[in-house]
N, C-alpha and C positions, 0 to 999 in steps of 0.2 A: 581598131585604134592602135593596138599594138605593131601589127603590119605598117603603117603609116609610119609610125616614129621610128621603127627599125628600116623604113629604107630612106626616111631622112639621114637617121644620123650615117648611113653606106653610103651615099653620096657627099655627107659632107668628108669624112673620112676617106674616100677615094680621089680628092683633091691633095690631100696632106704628103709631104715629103716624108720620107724615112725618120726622119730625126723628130720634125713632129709627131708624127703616128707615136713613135715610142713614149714621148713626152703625156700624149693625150691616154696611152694607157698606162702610162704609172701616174695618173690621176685619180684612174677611177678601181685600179685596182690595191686592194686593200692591205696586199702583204708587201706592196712596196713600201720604201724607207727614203727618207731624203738625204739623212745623215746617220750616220753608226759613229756611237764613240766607244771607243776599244779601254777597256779597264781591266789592269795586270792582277791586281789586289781585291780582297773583301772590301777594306776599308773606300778605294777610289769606287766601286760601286755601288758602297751607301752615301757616298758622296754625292752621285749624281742622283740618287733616288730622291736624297736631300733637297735639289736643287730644282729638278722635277717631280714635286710629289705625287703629279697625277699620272706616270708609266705605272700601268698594270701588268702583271705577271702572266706568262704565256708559257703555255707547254709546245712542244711540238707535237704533230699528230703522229709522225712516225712513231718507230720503237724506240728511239732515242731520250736518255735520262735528260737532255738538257734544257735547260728553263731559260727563259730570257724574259725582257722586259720591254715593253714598247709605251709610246706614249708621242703628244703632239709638243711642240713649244712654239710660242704666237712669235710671227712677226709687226715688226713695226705698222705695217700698211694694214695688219688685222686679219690677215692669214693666219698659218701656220704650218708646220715643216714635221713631218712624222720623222720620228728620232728611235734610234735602239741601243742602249748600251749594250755592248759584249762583253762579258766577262771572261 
C-alpha cells in the first residue's frame, strides 16, 4: 500500500512546475512559516502573544539559546496561515 501512494503522489508531482513543487512543499512541511512578524521590544511581543494566544514556545534543536514562538491564525475561507513572531 505504501509503495502505491508513494508512486502516486511521484507522478503527480512530476507534472508540477518549479514554483508549484515549492508551494506543495511548504505545505506539508512543518517548519515552514507563511508569515514572520518581526518585534523590536519585550512589550510588542507580548503583544502579539496577546493577540495570538494559541503560538506555543519553541526551542531550537541546535546549540542555540534562542526561543521563538510559533502558532497558526485562521483565515476567512477557514484555513489558516502558520505565523512566527521574531523577537
Amino acid at each position: 500500500m505504501r509503495a502505491h501512494v508513494a508512486a502516486i503522489l511521484e507522478s503527480a508531482i512530476s507534472g508540477l512546475g518549479d514554483r508549484q513543487a515549492m508551494d506543495l512543499v511548504r505545505q506539508v512541511e512543518d517548519e515552514s512559516v507563511d508569515f514572520a512578524i518581526v518585534v523590536a521590544l519585550p512589550k510588542e511581543l507580548s503583544a502579539v502573544r496577546k493577540f495570538f494566544p494559541d503560538l506555543v514556545r519553541v526551542s531550537h534543536k541546535s546549540s542555540s539559546t534562542r526561543t521563538y514562538y510559533r502558532g497558526t491564525a485562521p483565515t476567512a475561507g477557514g484555513g489558516s496561515h502558520r505565523i512566527v513572531p521574531l523577537p
